[in-house]
Each structure stands twice: as structure tokens, then as C-alpha cells.
N, C-alpha and C positions, 0 to 999 in steps of 0.2 A: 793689210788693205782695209780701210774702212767701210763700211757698208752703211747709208743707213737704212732701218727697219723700214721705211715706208717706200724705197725701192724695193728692198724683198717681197714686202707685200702686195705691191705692185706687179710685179715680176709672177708672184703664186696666182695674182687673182686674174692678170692677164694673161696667165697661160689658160685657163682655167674658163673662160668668158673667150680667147680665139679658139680652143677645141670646139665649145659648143654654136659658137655662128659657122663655124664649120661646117658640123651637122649638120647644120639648119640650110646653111647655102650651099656647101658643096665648093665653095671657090679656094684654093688650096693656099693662096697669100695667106689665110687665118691657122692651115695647119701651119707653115710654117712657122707663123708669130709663137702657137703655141709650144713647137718644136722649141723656139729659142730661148723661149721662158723656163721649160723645161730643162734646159742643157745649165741655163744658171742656176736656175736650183739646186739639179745634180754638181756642179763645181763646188757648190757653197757648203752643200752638205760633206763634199769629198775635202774640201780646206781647210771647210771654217767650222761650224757647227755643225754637227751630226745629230747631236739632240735637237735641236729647229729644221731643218731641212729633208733629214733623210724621209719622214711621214708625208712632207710636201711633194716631194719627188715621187715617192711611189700614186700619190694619187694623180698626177701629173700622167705617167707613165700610164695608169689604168684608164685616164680617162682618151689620152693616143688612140691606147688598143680599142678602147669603144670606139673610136671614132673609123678605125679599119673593121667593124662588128666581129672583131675577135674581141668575143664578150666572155667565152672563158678567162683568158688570160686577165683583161680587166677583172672580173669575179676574183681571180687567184691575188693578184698586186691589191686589191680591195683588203681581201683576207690577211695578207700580211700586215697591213697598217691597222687593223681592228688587234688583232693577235700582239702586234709590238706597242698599243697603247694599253690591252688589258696587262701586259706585260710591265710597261712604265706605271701603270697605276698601282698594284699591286704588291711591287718592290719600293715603292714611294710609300703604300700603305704599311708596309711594313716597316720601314726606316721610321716613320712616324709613332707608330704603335711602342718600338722597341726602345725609340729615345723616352716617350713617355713611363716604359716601367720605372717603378718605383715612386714616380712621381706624386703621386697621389697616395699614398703606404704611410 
């Protein structure tokens, strides 16, 4: 299936922009908008890319839970996308590092 980028992105920042008129209104049309944006995400990351999607999703997911002020749980789904980018950056830093040995010798 084709995707492109600017529906994704669409899709992340509309989910993203109906959680928070949410909050702000209370009219549940926008939880649901951002439910749906949501559920694509999760598809996408579950189909198609995991490295793109699955960090979209959990913030997706944390920003739900803020929006029912279960702010723990938000806090927790936060921590995990903080933890799996120091995580990405790290192993990316090292793959770097380690292609460079010798390089310079």
C-alpha cells in the first residue's frame, strides 16, 4: 500500500491538534477525530514502519490518556518514547563511531 508522507503527517498532527481542542472544548467529535488518527498510526507502525510510527503512536496514545487526566499513564507512554529515542540515538551513535574506526589511523 502506498502511503504518502504528507498523509502521515497529517494523520500524526491531526491527531495531535483534535486531542488538544478536545481539552479545550470538551466536545467529544475531536476525541474521536483524534482516536482515528491514532488507530492509523498504530496500523502503520504495526504494517508498515516501525521505525517511523511506533514513537508517533505512543505519543498519540499519551496525549488520549492526558486527555481522560490519567496523567500517570500519559507520564509512563511519554517515558517510553524518551527511553526508545535515547535508545535509537545511541546504537545509531555507535554504528557511526564504529564504522569510522580506523578511518582516520
Amino acid at each position: 500500500m502506498y502511503m504518502s508522507i504528507w498523509y502521515a503527517m497529517h494523520e500524526f498532527y491531526g491527531g495531535l491538534v483534535s486531542y488538544r481542542i478536545y481539552r479545550e472544548t470538551g466536545d467529544t467529535k475531536w476525541l474521536d477525530r483524534g482516536r482515528q488518527c491514532k488507530s492509523a498510526i498504530k496500523l502503520w507502525a504495526e504494517q508498515g514502519s516501525l521505525w517511523n510510527f511506533e514513537q508517533k503512536h505512543y505519543l498519540l496514545e499519551a496525549e488520549e490518556q492526558h486527555c481522560h487526566f490519567n496523567l500517570l499513564a500519559a507520564k509512563s507512554r511519554t517515558a517510553v518514547l524518551y527511553h526508545w529515542q535515547d535508545l535509537t540515538n545511541s546504537s545509531t551513535m555507535r554504528h557511526w563511531l564504529t564504522s569510522l574506526q580506523g578511518t582516520f589511523t
